[in-house]
C-alpha positions as CSV (number, residue, x, y, z in Angstrom):
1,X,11.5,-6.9,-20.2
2,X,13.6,-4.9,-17.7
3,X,17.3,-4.8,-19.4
4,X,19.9,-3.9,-16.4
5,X,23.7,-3.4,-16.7
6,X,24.0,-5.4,-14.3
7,X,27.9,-7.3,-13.9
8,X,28.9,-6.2,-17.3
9,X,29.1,-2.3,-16.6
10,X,32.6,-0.5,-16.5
11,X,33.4,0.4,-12.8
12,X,32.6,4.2,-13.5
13,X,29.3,3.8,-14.8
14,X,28.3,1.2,-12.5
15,X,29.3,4.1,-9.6
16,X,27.5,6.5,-12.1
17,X,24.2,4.7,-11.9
18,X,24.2,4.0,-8.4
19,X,24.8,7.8,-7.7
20,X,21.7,8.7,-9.8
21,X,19.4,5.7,-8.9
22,X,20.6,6.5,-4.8
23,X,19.4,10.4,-5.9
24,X,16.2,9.4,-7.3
25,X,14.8,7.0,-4.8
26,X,13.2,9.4,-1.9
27,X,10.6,6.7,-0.5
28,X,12.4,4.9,2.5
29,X,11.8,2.2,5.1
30,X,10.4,5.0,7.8
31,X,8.8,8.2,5.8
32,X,6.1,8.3,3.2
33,X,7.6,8.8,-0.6
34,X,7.4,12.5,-1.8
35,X,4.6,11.2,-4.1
36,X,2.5,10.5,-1.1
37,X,3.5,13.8,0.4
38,X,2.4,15.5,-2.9
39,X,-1.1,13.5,-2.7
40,X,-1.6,14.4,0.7
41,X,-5.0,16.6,0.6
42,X,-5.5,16.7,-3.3
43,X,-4.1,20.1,-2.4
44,X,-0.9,21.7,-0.7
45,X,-0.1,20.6,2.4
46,X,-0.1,23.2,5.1
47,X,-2.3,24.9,7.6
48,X,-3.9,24.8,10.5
49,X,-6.6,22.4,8.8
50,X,-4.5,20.0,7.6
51,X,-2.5,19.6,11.0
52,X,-6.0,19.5,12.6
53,X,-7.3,16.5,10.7
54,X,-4.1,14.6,10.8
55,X,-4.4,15.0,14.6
56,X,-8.3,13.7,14.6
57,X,-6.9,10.7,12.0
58,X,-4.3,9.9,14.3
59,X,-6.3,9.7,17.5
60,X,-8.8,7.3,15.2
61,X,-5.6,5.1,14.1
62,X,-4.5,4.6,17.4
63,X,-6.9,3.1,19.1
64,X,-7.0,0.0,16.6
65,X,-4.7,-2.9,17.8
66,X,-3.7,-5.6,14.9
67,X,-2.2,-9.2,16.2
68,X,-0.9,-11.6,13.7
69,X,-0.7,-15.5,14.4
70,X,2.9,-16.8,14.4
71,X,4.0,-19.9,16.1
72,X,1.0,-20.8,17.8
73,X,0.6,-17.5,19.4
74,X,-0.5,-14.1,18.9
75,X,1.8,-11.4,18.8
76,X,0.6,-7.6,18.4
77,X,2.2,-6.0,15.6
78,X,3.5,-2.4,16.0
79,X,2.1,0.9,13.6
80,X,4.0,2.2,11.2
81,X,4.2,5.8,12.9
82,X,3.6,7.9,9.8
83,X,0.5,7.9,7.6
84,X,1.5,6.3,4.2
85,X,-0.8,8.6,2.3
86,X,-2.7,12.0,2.3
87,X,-5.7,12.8,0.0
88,X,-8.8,14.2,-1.2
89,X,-11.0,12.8,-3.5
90,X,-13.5,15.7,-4.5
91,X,-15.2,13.7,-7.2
92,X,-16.7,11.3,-5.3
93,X,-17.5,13.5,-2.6
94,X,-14.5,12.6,-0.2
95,X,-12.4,14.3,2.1
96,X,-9.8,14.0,4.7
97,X,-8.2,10.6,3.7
98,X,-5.3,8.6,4.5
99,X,-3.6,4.9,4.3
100,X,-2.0,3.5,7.3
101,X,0.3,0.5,8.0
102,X,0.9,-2.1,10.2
103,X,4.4,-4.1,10.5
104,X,7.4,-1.7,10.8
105,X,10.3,-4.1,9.2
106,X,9.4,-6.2,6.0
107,X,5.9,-6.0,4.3
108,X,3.3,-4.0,6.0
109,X,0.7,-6.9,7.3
110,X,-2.0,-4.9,7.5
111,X,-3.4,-1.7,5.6
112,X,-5.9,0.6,6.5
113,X,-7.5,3.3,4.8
114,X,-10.1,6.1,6.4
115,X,-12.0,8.8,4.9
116,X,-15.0,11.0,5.6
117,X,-18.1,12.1,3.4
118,X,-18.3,16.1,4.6
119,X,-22.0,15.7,4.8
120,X,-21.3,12.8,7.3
121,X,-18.3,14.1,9.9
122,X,-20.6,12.0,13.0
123,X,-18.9,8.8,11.0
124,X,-15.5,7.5,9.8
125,X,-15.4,5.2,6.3
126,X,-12.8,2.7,6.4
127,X,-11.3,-0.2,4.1
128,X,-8.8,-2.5,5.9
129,X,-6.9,-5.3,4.3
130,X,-4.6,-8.4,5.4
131,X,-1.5,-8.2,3.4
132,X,0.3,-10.7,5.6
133,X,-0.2,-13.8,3.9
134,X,-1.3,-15.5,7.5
135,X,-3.9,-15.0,9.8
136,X,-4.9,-11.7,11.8
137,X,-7.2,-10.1,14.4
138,X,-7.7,-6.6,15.8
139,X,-9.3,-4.7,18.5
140,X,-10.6,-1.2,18.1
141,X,-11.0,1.1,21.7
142,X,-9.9,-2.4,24.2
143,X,-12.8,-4.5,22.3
144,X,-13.0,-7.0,19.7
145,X,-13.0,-5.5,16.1
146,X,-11.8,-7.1,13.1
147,X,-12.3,-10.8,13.8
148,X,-10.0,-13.6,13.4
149,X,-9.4,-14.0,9.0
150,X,-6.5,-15.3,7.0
151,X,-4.6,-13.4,4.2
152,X,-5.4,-14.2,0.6
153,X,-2.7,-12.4,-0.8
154,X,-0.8,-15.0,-2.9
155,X,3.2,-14.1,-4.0
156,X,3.6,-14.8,-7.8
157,X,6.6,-14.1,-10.0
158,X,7.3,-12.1,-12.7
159,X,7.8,-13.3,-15.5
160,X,10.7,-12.8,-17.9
161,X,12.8,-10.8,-16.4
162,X,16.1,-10.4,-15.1
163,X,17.2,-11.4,-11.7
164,X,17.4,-9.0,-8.8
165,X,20.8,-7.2,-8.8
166,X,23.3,-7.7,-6.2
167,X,23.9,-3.6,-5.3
168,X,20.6,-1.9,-3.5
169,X,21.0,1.1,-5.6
170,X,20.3,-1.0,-8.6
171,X,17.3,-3.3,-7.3
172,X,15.4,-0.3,-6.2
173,X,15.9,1.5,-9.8
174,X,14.8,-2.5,-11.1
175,X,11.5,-2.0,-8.7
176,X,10.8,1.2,-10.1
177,X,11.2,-0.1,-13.7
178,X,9.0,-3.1,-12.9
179,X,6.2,-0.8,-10.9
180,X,6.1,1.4,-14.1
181,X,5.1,-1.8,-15.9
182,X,1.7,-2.4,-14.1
183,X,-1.7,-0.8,-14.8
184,X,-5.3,-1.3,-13.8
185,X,-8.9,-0.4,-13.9
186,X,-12.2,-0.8,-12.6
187,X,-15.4,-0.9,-12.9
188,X,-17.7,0.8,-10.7
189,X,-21.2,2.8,-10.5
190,X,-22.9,4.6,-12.2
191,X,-23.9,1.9,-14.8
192,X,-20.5,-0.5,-14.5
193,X,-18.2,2.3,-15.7
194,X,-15.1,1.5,-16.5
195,X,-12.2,3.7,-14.7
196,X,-8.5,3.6,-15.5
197,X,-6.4,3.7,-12.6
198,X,-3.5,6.4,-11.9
199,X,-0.4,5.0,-11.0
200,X,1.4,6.8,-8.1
201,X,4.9,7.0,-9.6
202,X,7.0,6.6,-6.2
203,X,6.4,3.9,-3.7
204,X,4.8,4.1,-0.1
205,X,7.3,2.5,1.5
206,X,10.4,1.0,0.5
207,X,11.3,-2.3,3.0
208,X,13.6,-4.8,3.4
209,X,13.7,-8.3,5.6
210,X,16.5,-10.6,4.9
211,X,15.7,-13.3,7.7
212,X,12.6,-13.4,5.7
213,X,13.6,-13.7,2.3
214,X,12.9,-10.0,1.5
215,X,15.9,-8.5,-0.1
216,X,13.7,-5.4,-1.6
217,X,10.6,-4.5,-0.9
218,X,8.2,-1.6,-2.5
219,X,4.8,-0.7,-1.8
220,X,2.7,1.1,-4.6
221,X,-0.8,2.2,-5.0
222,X,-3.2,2.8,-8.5
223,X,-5.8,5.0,-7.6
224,X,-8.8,6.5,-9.1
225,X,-7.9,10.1,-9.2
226,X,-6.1,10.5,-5.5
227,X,-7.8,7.8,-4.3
228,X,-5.6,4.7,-3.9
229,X,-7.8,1.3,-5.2
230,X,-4.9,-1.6,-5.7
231,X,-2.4,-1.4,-3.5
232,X,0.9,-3.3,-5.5
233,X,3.7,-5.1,-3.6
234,X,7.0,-6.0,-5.4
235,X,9.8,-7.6,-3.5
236,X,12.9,-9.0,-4.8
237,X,13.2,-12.5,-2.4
238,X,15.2,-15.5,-2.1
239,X,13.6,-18.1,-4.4
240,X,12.5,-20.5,-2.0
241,X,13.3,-23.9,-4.1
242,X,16.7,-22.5,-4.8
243,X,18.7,-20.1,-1.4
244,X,21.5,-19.4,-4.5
245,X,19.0,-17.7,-6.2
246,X,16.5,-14.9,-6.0
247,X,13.5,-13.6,-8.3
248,X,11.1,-10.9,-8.4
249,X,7.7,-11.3,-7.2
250,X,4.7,-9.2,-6.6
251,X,1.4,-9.4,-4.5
252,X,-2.2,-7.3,-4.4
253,X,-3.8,-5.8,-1.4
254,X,-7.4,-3.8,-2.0
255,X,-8.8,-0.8,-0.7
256,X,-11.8,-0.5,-2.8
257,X,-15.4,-1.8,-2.8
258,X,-14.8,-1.5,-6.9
259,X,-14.2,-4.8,-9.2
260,X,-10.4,-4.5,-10.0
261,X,-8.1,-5.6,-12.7
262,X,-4.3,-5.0,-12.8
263,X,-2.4,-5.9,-15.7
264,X,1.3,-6.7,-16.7
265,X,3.1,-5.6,-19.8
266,X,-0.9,-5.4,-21.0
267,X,-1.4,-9.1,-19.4
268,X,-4.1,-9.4,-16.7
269,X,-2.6,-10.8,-13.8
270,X,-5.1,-10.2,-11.3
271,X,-8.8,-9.3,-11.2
272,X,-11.1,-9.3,-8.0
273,X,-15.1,-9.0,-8.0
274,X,-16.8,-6.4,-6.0
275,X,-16.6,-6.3,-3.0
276,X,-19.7,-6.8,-1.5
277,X,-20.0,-10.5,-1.4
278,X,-16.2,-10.7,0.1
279,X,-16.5,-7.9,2.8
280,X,-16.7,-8.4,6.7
281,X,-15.5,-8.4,9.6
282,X,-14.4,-12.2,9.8
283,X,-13.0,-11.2,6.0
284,X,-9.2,-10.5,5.1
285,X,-11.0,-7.5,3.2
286,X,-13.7,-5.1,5.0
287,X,-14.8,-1.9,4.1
288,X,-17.0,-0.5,7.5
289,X,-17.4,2.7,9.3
290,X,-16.9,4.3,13.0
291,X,-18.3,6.5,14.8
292,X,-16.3,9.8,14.8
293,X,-16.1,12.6,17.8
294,X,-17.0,16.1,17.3
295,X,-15.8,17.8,14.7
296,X,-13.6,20.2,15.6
297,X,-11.5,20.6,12.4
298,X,-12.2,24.0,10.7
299,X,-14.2,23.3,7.4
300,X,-13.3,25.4,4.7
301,X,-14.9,28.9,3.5
């Protein structure tokens, strides 16, 4: 359980906390968290490689076009500018990947993650997941791409714990404390092993959306080594049976081909099969590949 002075503080220490938590909270609406920064490559960040393969990722990224179905109607949905997350997964014989988003205000509706094999640079690896809770298409280069598929990601509360606080500075310290609370693993080859998932300690992205119901809103990853596998939502909303009050509430997305557990307080509170009987391109989860253009990123000595 998440204890919070919340309402029952002295007025100094109430200022005091919101000083420290304001301090400590570096992911925002619009940048990656310094933990993503720090997870960029698996290594520093720097060089004239690193800029290089950002540049190729980018020019990937932006050809892919996501449209999400409101109101009878679709409506393309803008890119979060900035890659959520750099990395490098040597252990499994990855390199040059990164998580994008879709959905610059409220909860990403859309994630995509791309990699490369360095024995493979004629072809892109990709996993891309709805995360809007509705339906979605996209078109890759003008064409048809990722065909029309609805969200499976289902809200649920948390249980036991205090409400969301009334200041900012003290719901984000309460989503931190609740993120530290989750853990995972999977199971993947060779033989079924079982892996214990790495939580990244800062979020993503932090977001809000009030006409929505979203009053906080962070975006966290567990990851085999660098390489992110659950991808964890926690948002502070407005209950919808009761506007007076609000609750905290959380929500899955997957990146990995692996079959994935996350737990709560040592509780299982979700668990998806592998992937390769709920993967395609009419699926709200698809892990595929693209053709990439010449490599021209300098490969290391």
């Amino acid at each position: 359980m998440v204890a919070l002075p919340v309402g029952r503080s002295p007025l100094v220490f109430q200022v005091a906390i919101a000083l420290v938590v304001a301090a400590a909270m570096t992911g925002s609406s619009v940048e990656p968290s310094q933990e993503a920064k720090k997870d960029k490559t698996g290594q520093e960040a720097g060089g004239d490689a690193n800029k290089e393969v950002r540049r190729v990722t980018e020019k990937v990224v932006r050809e892919i076009e996501i449209e999400l179905r409101s109101d009878d109607k679709w409506t393309k949905i803008e890119r979060i500018e900035e890659p959520l997350l750099f990395y490098g997964e040597p252990t499994r014989n990855n390199d040059r990947g990164s998580v994008w988003g879709w959905g610059r205000k409220g909860r990403p509706v859309a994630l995509l993650e791309l990699w490369q094999n360095p024995e493979q640079r004629a072809l892109w690896r990709f996993a891309i997941c709805n995360t809007s809770g509705g339906k979605l298409r996209a078109r890759h280069a003008g064409a048809p791409w990722w065909n029309e598929n609805d969200s499976t990601v289902e809200l649920k509360d948390i249980p036991g714990i205090p409400a969301p606080a009334a200041e900012t500075a003290l719901r984000q310290r309460q989503l931190k404390l609740l993120a530290e609370k989750f853990t995972g693993h999977e199971f993947w080859d060779p033989g079924n092993t079982r892996y214990e998932l790495r939580p990244l300690k800062r979020p993503l992205r932090t977001y809000r959306d009030e006409a929505n119901g979203v009053l906080e809103g962070g975006l966290f990853t567990l990851a085999n080594g660098t390489n992110p596998e659950i991808m964890l939502f926690i948002e502070a909303r407005v209950d919808p049976k009761n506007n007076a009050k609000s609750v905290w509430q959380f929500t899955v997305g997957r990146l990995a081909h692996a079959e994935l557990h996350l737990e709560y307080n040592g509780k299982e509170v979700f668990e998806a099969p592998r992937g390769w009987g709920v993967s395609g391109s009419n699926q709200p989860y698809w892990l595929g590949q693209l053709p990439a253009a010449i490599d021209v990123v300098p490969e290391k000595p």
